[in-house]
N, C-alpha and C positions, 0 to 999 in steps of 0.2 A: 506584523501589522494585522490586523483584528476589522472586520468587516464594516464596524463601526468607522474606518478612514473614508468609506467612501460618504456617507452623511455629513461628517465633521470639514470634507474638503469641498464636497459638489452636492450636499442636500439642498442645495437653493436650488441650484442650475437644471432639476430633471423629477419628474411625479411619475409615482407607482401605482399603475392601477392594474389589474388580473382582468378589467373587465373590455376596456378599450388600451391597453398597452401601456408603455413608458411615454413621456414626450418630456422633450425641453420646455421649460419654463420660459426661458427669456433666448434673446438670438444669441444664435451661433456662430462664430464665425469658422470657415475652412480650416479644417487642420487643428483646430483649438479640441482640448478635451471635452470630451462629456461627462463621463462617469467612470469607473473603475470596473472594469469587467471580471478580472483574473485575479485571483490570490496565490502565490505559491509557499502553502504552508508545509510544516513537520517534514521538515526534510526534502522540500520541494515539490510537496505532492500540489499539481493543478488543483484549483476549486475556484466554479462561478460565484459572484456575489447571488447569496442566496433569494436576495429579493428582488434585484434587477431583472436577473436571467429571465425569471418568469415570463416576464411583463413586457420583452421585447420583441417582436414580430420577427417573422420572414419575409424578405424582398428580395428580387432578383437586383433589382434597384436601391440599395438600401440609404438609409441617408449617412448613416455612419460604416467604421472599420475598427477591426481590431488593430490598434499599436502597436511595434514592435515592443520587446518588454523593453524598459528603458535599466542598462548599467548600472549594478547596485541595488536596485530595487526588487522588492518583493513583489509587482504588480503590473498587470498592463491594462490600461486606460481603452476606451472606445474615442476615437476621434470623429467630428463632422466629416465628414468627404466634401462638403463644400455647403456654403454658407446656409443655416438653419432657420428659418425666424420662427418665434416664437407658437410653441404648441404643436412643431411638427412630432412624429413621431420619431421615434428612436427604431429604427427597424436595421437587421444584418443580412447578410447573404449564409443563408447555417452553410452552407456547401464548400464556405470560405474559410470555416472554421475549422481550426489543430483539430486532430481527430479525436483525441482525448474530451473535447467539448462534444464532438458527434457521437460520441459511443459510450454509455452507459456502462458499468456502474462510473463510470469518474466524479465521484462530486459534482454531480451535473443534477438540475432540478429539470424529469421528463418534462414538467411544462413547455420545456424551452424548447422540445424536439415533436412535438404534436399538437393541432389545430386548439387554440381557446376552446377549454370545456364551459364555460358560462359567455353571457351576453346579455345586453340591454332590450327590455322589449314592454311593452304595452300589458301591465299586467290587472287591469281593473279602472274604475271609475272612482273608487277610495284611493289606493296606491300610486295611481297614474305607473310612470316608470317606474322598471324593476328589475333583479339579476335573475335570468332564466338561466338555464340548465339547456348547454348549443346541443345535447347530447344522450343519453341514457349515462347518469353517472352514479357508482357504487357507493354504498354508506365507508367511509375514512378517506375519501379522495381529499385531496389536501389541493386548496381552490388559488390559491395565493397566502402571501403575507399581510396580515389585516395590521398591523400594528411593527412601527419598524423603533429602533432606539438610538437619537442622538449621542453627540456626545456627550459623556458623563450621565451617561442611561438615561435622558430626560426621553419619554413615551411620544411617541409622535404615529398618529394613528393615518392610515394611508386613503388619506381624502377622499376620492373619488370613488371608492369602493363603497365607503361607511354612506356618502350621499344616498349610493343608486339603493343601500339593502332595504327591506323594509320588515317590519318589527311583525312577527306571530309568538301566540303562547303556546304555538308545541310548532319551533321551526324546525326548519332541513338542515340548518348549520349550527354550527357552534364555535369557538374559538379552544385552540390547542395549544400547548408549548411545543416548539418544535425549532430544536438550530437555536437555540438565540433569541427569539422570536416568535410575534403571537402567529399562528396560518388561520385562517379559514378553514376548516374542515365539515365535512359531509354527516350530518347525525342520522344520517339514512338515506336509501334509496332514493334517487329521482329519475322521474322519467325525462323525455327529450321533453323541453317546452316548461318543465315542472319548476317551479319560483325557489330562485336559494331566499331563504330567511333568519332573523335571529330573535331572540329575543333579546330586548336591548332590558330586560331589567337585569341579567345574568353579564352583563359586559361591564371589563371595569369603569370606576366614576374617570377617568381620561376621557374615555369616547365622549362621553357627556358632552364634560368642558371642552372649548378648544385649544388643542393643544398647542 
């Protein structure tokens, strides 16, 4: 099973954003799935869904759990812990998590084990909102996944992120192939507060249209 199962099963039910998290789309009910957390590929090696993981918080409280893996299956799912309504976020207890998820290198994306490097903030009177930089962050840091792919590779660009960026002709980002997938990545140094940008004539015509 190929990472592409978790878009094909639950890409309605859940949005990916690097900036303010994952969150459910529509309610939830207790106990009911959300997404697909866990792949166990090539011989059973653990691996997080590359663009989930990112994108979901820490809580001591969280609104979801991880699943036992279910019989048969290559995968274990994150469930509600109890009923969701719409646009809550998707948050875990990391402390709760097989160690293999806590402890690098496992196919774990670090995002998933340290504080959001970007955030939303007040970046001009042209721009209005924008994605800042929570942090001092180094030119190839890899920001998230900007662009995720349905089934049958159709392009499906990760809304919330593409809203908040805003277009320079010599930006701080650029887009990468990496995994499967476009990232966000760092075209240089920024300092804490410093605006991620792109240029939107270098991205492909998808981001354009809506996809």
């Amino acid at each position: 099973m190929s990472p592409l199962s978790n878009l094909s099963e639950h890409g309605d039910a859940f949005s990916i954003c690097p900036v303010v998290g994952a969150r459910v789309r529509h309610p939830v009910a207790a106990g009911a799935a959300v997404c697909i957390f866990m792949y166990f590929e090539w011989g059973g090696l653990p691996m997080t869904a590359s663009s989930v993981a990112p994108a979901i918080r820490h809580s001591l409280d969280p609104s979801c759990a991880l699943a036992p893996r279910e019989p048969g299956t290559d995968v274990q799912r994150l469930r509600a812990r109890r009923d969701l309504p719409a646009d809550t976020p998707i948050t875990l207890n990391y402390y709760r998590l097989p160690f293999w998820v806590a402890w690098p290198p496992a196919a774990v994306p670090r995002l998933l084990l340290t504080p959001p490097p970007i955030r939303l903030s007040r970046v001009g009177v042209v721009h209005g909102v924008g994605v800042v930089a929570a942090r001092k962050l180094r030119r190839g840091t890899a920001l998230g996944v900007a662009i995720e792919w349905r089934y049958w590779l159709v392009p499906v660009v990760t809304r919330d992120l593409g809203r908040h960026l805003n277009h320079s002709a010599t930006p701080s980002a650029q887009l990468e192939w990496r995994d499967s997938a476009w990232w966000l990545v760092l075209a240089r140094d920024v300092v804490s507060g410093g605006e991620i940008t792109v240029d939107y004539g270098t991205l492909p015509r998808y981001c354009v249209r809506a996809p």
